[in-house]
N, C-alpha and C positions, 0 to 999 in steps of 0.2 A: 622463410624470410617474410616478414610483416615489413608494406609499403605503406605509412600513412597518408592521406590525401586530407584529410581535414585538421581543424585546430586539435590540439592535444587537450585532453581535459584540464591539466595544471595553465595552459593559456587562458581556456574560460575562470578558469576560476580567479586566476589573476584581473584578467579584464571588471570580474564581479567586485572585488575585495579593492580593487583602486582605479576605481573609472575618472581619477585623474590625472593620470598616470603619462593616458595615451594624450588627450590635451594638452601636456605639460611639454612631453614629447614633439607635438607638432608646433607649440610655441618653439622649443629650441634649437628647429630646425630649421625653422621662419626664419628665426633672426641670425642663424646662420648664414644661413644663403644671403641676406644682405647684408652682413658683415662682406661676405666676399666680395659680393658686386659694388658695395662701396669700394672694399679695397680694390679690387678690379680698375676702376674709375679714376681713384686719386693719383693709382699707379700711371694707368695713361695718360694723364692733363701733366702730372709730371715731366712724363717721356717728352708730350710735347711741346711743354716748355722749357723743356732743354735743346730741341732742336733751333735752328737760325730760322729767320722767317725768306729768306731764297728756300732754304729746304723745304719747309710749312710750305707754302705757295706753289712749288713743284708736286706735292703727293695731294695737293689742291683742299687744303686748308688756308682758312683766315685767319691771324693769331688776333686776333680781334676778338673773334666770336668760339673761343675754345669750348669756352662750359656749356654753351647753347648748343654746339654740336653733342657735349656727350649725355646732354639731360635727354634730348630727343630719342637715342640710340639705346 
């Protein structure tokens, strides 16, 4: 049984033949994650501005200052 521990030679060679590959890569991973975290965000301001503002004001929100709370956060 052979354990390899390092890159495989067809990785280096990949890495060689298109070293824009992995750049490319960590661009659409970037913009993944804030895809989410936007969605994340729009989801909550949503949530709560669906709630009443007794409710808001008991879990100790301002419905005033929504979006400033969630740019800080």
């Amino acid at each position: 049984m052979v354990i390899a521990t390092g890159r495989s030679a067809s990785a280096g060679a990949a890495e060689c033949k298109f070293p824009n590959l992995r750049r490319a890569a960590e661009i659409m991973r970037s913009a993944w994650h804030a895809y989410w975290k936007w969605r994340y965000r729009d989801m909550t301001l949503r949530l709560l501005r669906s709630m009443d503002k007794r409710l808001m004001r008991d879990i100790g929100v301002d419905p005033l200052h929504l979006r400033s709370i969630l740019r800080t956060r």
